[in-house]
ChimeraX commands (.cxc) that place a marker at each C-alpha (Angstrom):
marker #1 position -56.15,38.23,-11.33 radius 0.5
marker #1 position -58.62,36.27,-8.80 radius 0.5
marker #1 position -60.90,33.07,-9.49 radius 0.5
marker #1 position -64.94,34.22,-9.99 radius 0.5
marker #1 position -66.63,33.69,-6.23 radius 0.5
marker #1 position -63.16,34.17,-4.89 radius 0.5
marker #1 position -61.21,36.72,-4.03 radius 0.5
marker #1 position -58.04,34.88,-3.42 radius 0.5
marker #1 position -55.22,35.84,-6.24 radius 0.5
marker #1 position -54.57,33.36,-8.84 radius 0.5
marker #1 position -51.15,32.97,-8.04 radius 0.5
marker #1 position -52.19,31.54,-4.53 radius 0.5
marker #1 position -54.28,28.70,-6.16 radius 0.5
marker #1 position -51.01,27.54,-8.24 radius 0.5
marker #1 position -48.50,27.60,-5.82 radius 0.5
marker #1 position -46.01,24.27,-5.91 radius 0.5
marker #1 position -46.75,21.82,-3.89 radius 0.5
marker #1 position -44.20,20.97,-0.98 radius 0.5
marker #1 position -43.19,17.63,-3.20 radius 0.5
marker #1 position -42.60,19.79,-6.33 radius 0.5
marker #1 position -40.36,22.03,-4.43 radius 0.5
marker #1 position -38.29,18.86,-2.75 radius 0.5
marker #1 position -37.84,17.37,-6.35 radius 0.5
marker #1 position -34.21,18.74,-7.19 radius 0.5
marker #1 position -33.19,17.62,-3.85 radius 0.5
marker #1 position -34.62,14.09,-4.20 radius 0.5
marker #1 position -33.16,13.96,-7.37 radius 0.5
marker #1 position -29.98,14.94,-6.23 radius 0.5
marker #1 position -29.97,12.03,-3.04 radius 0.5
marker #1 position -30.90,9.96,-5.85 radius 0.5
marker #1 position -27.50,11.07,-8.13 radius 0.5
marker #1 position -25.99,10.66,-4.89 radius 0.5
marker #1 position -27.04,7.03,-3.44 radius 0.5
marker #1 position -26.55,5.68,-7.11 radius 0.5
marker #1 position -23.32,7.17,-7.61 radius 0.5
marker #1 position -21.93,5.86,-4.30 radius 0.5
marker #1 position -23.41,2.17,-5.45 radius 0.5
marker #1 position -21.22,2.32,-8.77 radius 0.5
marker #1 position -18.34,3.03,-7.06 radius 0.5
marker #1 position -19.14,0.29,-4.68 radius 0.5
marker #1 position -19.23,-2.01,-7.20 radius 0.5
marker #1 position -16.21,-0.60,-8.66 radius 0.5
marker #1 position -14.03,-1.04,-5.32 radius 0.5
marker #1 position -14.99,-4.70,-4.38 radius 0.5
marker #1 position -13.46,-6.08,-7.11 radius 0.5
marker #1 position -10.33,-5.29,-5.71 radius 0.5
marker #1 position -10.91,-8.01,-3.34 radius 0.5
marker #1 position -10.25,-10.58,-6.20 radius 0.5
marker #1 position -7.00,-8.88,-7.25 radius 0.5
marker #1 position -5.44,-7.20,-3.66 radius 0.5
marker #1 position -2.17,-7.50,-5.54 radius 0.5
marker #1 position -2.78,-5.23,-7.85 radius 0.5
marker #1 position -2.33,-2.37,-5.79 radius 0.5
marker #1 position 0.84,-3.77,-4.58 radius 0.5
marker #1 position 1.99,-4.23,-8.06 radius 0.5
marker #1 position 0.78,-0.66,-8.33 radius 0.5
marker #1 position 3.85,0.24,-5.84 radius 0.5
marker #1 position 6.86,-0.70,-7.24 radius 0.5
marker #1 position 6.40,2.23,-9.48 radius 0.5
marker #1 position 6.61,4.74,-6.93 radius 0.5
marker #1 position 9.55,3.00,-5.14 radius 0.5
marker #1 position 12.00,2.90,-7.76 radius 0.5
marker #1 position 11.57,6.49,-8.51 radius 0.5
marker #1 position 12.23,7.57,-4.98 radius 0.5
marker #1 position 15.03,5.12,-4.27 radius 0.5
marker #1 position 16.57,5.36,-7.82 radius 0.5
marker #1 position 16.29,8.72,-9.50 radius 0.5
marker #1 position 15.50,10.45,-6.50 radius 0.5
marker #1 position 18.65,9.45,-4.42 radius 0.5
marker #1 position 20.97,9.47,-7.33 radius 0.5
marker #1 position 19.85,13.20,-8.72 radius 0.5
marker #1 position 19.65,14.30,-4.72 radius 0.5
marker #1 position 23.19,13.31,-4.60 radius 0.5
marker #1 position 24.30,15.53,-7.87 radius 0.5
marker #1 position 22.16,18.31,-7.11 radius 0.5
marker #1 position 21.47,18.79,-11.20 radius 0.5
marker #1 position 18.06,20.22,-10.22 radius 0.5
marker #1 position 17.81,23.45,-8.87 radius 0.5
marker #1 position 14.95,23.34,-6.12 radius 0.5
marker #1 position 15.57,26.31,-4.08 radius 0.5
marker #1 position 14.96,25.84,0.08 radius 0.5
marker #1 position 14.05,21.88,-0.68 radius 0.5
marker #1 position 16.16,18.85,-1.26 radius 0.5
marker #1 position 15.35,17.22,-4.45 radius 0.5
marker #1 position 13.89,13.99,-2.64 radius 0.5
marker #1 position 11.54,16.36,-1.25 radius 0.5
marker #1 position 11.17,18.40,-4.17 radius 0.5
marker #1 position 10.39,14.86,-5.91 radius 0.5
marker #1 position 7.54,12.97,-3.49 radius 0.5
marker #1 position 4.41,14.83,-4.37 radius 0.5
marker #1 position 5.20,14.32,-7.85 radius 0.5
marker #1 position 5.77,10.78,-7.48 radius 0.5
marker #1 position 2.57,10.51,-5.64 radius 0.5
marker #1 position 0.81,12.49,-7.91 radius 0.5
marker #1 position 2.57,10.13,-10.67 radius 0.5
marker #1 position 0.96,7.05,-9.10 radius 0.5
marker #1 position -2.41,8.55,-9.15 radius 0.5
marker #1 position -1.92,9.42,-12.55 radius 0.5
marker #1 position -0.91,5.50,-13.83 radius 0.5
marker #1 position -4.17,4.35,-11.37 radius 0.5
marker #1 position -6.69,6.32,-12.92 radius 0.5
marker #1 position -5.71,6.00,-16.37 radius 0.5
marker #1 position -5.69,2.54,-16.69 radius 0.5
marker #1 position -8.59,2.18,-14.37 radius 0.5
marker #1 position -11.22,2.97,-17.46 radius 0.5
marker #1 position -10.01,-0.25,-19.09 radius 0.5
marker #1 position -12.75,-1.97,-17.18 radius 0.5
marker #1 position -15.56,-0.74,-18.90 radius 0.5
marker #1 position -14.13,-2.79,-22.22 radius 0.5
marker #1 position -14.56,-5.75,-19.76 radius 0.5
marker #1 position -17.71,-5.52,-18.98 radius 0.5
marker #1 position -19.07,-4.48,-22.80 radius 0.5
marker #1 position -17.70,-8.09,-23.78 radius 0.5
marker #1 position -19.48,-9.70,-20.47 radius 0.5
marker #1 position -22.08,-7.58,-21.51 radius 0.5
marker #1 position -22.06,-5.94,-18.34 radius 0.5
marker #1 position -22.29,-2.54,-19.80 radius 0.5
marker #1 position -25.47,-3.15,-21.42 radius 0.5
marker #1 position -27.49,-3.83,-17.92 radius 0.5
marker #1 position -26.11,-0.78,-16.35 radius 0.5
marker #1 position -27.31,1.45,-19.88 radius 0.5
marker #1 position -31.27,-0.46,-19.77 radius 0.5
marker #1 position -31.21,0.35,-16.00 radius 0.5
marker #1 position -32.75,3.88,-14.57 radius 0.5
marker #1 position -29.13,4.87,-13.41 radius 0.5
marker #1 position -28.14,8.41,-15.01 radius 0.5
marker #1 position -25.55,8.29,-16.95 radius 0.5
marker #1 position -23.78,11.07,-15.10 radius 0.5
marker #1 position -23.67,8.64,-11.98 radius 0.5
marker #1 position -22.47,5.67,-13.73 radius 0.5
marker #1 position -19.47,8.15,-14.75 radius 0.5
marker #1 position -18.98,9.62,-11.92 radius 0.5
marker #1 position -19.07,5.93,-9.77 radius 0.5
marker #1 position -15.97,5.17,-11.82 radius 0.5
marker #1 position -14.38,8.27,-11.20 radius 0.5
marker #1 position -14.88,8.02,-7.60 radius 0.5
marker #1 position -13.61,4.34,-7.08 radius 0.5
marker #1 position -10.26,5.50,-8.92 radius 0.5
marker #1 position -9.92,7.82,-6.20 radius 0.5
marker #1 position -10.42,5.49,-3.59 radius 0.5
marker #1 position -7.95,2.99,-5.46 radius 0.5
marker #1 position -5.43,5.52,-5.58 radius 0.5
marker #1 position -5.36,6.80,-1.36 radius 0.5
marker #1 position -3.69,3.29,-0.94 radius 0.5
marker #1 position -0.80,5.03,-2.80 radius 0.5
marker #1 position -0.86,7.99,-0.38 radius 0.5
marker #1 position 0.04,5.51,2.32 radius 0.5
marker #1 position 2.44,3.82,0.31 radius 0.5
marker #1 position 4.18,6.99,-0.78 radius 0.5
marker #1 position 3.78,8.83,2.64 radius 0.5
marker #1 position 5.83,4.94,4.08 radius 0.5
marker #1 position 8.23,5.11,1.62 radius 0.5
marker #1 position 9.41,9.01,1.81 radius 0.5
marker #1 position 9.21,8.99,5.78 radius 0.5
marker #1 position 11.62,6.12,5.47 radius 0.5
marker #1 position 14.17,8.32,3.26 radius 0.5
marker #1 position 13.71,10.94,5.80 radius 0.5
marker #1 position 11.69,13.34,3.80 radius 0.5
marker #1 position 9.75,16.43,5.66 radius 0.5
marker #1 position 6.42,15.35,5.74 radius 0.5
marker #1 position 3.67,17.13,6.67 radius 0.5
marker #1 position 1.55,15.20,9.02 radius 0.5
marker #1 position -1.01,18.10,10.14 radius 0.5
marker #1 position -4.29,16.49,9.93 radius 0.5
marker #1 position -5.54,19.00,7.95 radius 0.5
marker #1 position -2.64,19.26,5.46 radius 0.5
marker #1 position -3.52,15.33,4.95 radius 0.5
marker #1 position -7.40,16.06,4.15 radius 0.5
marker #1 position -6.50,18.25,1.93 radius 0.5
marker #1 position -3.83,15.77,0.32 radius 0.5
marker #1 position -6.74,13.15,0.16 radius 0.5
marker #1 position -9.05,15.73,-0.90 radius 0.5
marker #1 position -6.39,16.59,-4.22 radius 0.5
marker #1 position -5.63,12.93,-4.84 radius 0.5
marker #1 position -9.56,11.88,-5.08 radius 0.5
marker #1 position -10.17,15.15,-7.48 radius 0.5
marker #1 position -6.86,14.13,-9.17 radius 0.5
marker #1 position -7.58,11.18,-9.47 radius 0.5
marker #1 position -11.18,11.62,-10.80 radius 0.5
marker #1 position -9.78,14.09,-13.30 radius 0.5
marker #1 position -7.61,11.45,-14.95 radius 0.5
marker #1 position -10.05,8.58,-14.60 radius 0.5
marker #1 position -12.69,10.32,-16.43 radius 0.5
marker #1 position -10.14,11.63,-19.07 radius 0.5
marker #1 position -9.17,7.39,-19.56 radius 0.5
marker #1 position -12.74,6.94,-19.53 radius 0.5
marker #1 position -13.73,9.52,-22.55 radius 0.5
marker #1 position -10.85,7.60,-24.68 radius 0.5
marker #1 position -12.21,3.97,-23.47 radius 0.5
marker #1 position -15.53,5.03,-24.93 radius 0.5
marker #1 position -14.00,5.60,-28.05 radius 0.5
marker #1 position -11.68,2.82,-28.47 radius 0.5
marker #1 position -13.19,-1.31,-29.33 radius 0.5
marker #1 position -10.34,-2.87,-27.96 radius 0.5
marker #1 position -8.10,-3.78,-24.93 radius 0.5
marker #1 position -4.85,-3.86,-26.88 radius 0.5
marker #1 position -5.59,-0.47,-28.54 radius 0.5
marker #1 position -7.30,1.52,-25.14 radius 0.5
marker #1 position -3.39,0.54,-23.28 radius 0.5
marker #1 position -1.26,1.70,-26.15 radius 0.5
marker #1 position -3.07,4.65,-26.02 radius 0.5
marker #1 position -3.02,4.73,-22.17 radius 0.5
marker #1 position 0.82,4.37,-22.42 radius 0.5
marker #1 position 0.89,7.66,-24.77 radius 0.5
marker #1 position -1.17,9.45,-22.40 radius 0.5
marker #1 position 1.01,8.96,-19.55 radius 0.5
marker #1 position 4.22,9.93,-20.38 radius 0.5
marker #1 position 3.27,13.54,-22.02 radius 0.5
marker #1 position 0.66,13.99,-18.92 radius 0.5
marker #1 position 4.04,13.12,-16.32 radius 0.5
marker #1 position 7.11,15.03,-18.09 radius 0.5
marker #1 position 5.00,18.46,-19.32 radius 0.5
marker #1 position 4.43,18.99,-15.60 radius 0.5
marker #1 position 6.03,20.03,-12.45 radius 0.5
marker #1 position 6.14,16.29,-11.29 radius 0.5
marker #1 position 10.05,16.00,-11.48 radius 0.5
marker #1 position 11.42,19.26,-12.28 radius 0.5
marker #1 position 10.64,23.33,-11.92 radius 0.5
marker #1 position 8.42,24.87,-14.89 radius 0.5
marker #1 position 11.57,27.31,-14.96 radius 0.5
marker #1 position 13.57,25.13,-16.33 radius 0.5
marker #1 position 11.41,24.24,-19.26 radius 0.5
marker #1 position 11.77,25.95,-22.82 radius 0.5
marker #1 position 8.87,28.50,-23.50 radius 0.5
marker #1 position 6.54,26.39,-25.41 radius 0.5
marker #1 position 6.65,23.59,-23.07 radius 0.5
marker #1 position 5.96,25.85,-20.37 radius 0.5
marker #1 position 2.48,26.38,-22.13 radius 0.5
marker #1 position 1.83,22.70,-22.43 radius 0.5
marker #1 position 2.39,22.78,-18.59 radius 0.5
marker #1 position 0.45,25.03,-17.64 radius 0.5
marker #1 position -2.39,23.77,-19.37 radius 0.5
marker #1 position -1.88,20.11,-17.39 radius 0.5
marker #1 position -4.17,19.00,-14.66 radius 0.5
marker #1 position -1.58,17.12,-13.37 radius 0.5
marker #1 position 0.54,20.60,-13.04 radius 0.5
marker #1 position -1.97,21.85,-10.38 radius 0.5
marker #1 position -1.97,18.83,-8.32 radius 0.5
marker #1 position 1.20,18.42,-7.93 radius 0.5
marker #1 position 1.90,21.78,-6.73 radius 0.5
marker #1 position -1.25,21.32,-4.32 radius 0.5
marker #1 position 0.39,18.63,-3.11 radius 0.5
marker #1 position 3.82,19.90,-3.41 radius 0.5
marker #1 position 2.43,22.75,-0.62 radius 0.5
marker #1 position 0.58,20.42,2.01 radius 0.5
marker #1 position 3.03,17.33,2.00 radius 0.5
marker #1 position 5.90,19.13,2.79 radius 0.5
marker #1 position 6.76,21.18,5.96 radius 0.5
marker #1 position 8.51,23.69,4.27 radius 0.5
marker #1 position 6.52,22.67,0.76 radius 0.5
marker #1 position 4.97,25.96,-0.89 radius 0.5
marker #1 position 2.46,26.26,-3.81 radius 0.5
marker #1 position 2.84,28.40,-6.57 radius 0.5
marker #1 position -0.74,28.96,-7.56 radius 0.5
marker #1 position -2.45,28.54,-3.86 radius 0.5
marker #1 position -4.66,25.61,-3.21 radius 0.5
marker #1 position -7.55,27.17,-4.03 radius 0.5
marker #1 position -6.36,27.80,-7.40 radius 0.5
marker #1 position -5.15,24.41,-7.78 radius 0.5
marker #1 position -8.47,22.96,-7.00 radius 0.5
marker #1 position -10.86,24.86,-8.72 radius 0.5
marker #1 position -9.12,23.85,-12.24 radius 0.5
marker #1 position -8.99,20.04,-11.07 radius 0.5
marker #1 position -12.95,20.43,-10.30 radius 0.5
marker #1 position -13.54,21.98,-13.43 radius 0.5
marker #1 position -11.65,19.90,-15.91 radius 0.5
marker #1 position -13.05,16.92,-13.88 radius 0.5
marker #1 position -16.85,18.63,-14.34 radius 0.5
marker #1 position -16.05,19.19,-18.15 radius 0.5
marker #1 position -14.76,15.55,-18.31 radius 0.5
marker #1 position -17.78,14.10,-16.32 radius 0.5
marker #1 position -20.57,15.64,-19.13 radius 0.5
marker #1 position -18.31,14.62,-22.39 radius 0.5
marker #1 position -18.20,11.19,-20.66 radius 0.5
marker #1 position -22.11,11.23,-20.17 radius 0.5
marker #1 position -22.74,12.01,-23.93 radius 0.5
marker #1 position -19.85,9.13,-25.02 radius 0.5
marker #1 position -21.54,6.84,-22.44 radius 0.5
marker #1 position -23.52,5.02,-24.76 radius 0.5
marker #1 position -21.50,4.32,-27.85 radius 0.5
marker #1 position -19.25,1.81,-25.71 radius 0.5
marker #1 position -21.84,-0.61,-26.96 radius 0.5
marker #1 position -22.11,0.43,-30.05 radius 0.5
marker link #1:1,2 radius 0.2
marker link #1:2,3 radius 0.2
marker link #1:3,4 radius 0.2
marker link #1:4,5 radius 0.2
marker link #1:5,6 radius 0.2
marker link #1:6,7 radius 0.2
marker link #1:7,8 radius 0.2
marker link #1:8,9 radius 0.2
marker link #1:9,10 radius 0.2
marker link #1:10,11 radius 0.2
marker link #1:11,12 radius 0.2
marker link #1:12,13 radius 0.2
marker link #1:13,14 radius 0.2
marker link #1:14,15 radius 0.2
marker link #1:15,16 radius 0.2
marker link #1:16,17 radius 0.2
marker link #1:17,18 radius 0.2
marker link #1:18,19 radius 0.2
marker link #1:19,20 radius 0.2
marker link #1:20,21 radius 0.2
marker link #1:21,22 radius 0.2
marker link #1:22,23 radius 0.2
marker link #1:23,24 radius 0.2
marker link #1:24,25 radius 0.2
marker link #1:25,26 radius 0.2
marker link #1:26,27 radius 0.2
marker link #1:27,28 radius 0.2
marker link #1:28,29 radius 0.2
marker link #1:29,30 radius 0.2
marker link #1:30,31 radius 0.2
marker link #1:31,32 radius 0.2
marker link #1:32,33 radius 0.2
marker link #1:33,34 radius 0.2
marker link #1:34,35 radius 0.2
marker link #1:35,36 radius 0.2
marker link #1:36,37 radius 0.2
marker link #1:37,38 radius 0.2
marker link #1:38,39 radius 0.2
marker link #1:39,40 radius 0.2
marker link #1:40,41 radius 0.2
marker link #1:41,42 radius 0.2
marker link #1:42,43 radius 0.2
marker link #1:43,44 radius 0.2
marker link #1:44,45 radius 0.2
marker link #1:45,46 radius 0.2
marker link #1:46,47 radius 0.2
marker link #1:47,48 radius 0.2
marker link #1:48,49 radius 0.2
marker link #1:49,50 radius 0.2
marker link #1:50,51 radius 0.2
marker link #1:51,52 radius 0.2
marker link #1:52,53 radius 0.2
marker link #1:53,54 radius 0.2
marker link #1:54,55 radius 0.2
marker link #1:55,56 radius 0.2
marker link #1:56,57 radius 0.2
marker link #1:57,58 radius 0.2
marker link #1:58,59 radius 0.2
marker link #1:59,60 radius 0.2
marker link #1:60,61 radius 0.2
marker link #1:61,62 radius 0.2
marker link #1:62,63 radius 0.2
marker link #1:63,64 radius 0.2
marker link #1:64,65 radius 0.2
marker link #1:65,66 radius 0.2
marker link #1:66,67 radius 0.2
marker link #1:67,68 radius 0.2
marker link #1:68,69 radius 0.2
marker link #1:69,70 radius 0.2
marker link #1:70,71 radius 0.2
marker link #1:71,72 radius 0.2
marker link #1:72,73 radius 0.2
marker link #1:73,74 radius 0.2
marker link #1:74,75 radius 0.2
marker link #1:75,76 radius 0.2
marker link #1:76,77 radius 0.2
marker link #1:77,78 radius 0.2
marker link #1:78,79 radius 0.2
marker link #1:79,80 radius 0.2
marker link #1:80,81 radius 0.2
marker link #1:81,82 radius 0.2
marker link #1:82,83 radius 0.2
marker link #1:83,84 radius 0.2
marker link #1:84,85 radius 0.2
marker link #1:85,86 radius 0.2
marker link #1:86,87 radius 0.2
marker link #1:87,88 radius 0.2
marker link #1:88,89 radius 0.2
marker link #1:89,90 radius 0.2
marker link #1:90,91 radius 0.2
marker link #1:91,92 radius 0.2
marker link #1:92,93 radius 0.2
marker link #1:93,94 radius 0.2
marker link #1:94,95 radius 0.2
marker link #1:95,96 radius 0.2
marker link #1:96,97 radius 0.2
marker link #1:97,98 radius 0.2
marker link #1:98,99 radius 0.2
marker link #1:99,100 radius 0.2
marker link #1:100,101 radius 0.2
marker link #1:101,102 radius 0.2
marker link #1:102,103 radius 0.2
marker link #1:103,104 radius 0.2
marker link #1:104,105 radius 0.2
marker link #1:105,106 radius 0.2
marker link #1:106,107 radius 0.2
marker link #1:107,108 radius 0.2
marker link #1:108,109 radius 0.2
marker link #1:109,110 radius 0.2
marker link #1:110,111 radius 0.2
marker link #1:111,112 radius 0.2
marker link #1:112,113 radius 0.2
marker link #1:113,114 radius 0.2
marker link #1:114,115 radius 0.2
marker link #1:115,116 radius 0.2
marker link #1:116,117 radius 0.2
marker link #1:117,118 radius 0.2
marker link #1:118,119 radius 0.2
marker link #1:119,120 radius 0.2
marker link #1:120,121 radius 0.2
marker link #1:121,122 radius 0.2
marker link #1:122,123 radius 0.2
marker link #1:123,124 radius 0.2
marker link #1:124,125 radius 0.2
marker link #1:125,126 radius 0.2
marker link #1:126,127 radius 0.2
marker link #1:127,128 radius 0.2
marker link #1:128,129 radius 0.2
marker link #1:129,130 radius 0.2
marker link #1:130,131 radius 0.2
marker link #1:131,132 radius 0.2
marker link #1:132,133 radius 0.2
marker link #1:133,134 radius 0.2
marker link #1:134,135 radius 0.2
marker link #1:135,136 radius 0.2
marker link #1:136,137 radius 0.2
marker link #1:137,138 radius 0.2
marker link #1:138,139 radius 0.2
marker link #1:139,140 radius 0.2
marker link #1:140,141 radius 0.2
marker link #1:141,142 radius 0.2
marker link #1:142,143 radius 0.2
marker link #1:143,144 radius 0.2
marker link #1:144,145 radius 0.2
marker link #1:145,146 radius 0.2
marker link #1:146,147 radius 0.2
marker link #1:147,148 radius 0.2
marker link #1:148,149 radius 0.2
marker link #1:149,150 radius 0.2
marker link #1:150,151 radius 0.2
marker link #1:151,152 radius 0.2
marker link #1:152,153 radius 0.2
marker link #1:153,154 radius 0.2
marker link #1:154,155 radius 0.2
marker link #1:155,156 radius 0.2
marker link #1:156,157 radius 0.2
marker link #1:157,158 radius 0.2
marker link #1:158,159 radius 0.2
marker link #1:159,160 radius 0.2
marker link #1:160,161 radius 0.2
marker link #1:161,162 radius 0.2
marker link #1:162,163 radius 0.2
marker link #1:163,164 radius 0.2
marker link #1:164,165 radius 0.2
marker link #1:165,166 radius 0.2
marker link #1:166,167 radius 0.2
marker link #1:167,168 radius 0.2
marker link #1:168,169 radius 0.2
marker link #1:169,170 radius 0.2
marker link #1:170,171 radius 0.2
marker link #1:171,172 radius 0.2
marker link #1:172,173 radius 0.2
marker link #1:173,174 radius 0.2
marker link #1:174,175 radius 0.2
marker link #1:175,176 radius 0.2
marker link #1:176,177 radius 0.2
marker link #1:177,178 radius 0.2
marker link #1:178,179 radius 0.2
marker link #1:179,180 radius 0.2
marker link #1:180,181 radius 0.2
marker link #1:181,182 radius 0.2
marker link #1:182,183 radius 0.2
marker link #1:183,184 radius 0.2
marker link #1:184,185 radius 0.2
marker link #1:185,186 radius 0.2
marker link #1:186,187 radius 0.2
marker link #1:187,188 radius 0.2
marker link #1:188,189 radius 0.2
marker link #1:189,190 radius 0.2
marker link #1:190,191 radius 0.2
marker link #1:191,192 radius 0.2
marker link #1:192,193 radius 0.2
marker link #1:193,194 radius 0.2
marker link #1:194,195 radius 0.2
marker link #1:195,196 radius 0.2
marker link #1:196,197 radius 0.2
marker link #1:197,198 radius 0.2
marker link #1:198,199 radius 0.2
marker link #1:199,200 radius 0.2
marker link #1:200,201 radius 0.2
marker link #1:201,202 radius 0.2
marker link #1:202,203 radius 0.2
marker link #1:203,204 radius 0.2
marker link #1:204,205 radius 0.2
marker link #1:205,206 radius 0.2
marker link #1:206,207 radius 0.2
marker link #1:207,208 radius 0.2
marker link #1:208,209 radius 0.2
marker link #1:209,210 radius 0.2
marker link #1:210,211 radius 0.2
marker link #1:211,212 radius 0.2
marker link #1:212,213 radius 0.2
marker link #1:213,214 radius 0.2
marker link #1:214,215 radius 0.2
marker link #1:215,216 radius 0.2
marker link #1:216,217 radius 0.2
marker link #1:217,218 radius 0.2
marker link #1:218,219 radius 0.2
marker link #1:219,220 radius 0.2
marker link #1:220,221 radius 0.2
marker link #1:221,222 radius 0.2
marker link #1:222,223 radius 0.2
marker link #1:223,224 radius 0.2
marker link #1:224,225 radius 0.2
marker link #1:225,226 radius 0.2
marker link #1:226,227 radius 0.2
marker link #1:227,228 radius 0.2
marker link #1:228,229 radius 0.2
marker link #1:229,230 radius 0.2
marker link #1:230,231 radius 0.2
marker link #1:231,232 radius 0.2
marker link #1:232,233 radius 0.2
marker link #1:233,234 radius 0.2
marker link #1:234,235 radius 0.2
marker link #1:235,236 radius 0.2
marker link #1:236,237 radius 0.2
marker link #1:237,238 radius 0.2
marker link #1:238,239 radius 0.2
marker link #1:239,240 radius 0.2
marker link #1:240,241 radius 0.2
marker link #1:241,242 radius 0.2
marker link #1:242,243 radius 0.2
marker link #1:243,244 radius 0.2
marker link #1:244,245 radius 0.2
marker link #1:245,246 radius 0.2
marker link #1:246,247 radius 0.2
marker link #1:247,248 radius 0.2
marker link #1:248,249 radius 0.2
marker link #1:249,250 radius 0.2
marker link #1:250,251 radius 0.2
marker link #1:251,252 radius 0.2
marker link #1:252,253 radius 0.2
marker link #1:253,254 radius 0.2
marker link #1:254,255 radius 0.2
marker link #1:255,256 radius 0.2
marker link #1:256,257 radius 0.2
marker link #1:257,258 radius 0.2
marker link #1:258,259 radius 0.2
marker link #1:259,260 radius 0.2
marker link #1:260,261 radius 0.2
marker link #1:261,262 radius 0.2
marker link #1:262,263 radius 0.2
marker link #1:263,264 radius 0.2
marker link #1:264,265 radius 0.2
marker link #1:265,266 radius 0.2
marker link #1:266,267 radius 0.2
marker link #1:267,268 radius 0.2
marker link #1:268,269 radius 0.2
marker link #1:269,270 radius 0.2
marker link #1:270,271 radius 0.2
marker link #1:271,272 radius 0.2
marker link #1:272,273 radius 0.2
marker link #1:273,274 radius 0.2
marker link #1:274,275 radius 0.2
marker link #1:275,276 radius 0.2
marker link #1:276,277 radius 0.2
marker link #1:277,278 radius 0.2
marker link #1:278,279 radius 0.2
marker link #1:279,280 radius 0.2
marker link #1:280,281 radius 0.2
marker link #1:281,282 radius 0.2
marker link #1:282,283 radius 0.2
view
């Protein structure tokens, strides 16, 4: 089809202009730039509570120099090639990302009753980027317990891995981990009015999350139907990530690839159910 006096085709009078084409890209940058400014936000207000991540590792310290001394001693836990200590630290890191990002949600009830939450929903910010700001400074929160873990196990004299690319990838599994349980928080924080009720149900989420994984003990060992509930866990597939690039002689069951393809999706499913709940914080 042409235009009358031409004999150009139609098609070459409609093409997209170069600033149609560079829309999803801008738009994109812009997802980007504002996500990176929520998390920002996000991590700066650990400079009025520092001690909270210090607080944060206790945790991890009385499981490796308790329960992991005492059961490396008895040898209850078969663990193959590894000692149990070994066997235990990625689990107990994983753990510690697991308490940080849950309870890392409870700050959106904060700012709803500062009324916070109700300048970042009237602002142009997507929603997806005001999720996924959160997600990302519970990640960053939680690589201060990589160093505290990775101190604490080197001290006990466990094989550690220290191959700079075994440690990006650690980094790179406790920042999706992490995400992944922050934005799982987050969905229930959206849901819940309170602060008392959003950290009983934090509490409940924890526990089930930690034992019906591979944190402290092999899947083998569970009975059958807990073995499902395992395998269906995030927090199953980090720790074995980690589990395979902490150690020296560390191996992973399901391959890291595996391992983070279903901690990027169930953080990717999390992230648009969080989008859609977004809203009714205020409500």
């Amino acid at each position: 089809m042409t235009l009358q006096g031409s004999d150009a085709p139609l098609n070459d009078w409609v093409k997209p202009s170069p600033f149609q084409a560079d829309r999803p890209l801008s738009a994109l940058r812009q997802l980007i730039r504002k996500t990176l400014v929520i998390a920002e936000i996000e991590v700066r207000k650990l400079r009025h509570d520092p001690s909270d991540l210090l607080l944060r590792a206790v945790q991890p310290a009385l499981w490796l120099l308790i329960f992991g001394q005492v059961f490396t001693r008895i040898r209850a836990i078969p663990t193959g090639n590894l000692r149990y200590l070994d066997f235990l630290a990625p689990g107990i890191l994983a753990q510690s990302v697991l308490f940080v990002a849950i309870f890392s949600a409870m700050t959106i009830i904060w700012e709803r009753d500062l009324g916070i939450i109700h300048k970042f929903l009237a602002s142009p910010t997507p929603r997806v980027s005001l999720v996924l700001g959160k997600a990302l400074s519970a990640g960053i929160r939680s690589l201060v317990q990589v160093a505290i873990v990775y101190l604490i196990t080197s001290l006990l004299g466990v094989s550690l891995n220290l191959n700079p690319v075994a440690l990006l990838g650690v980094l790179l599994i406790v920042l999706l981990g992490a995400a992944c349980f922050s934005l799982f928080s987050l969905m229930v924080a959206c849901l819940v009015k309170t602060r008392e009720r959003f950290m009983g149900i934090g509490q409940l989420m924890t526990m089930p999350l930690f034992f019906a994984s591979n944190a402290i003990y092999p899947i083998a060992l569970m009975p059958a139907w807990l073995q499902i509930l395992s395998h269906l866990n995030p927090l199953t597939y980090q720790v074995d990530a980690l589990r395979g690039l902490m150690l020296v002689n560390g191996t992973s069951t399901y391959s890291f690839g595996l391992d983070a393809l279903v901690l990027i999706c169930a953080a990717t499913v999390l992230t648009l159910i969080c989008a859609r709940l977004y809203p009714r914080v205020v409500l």
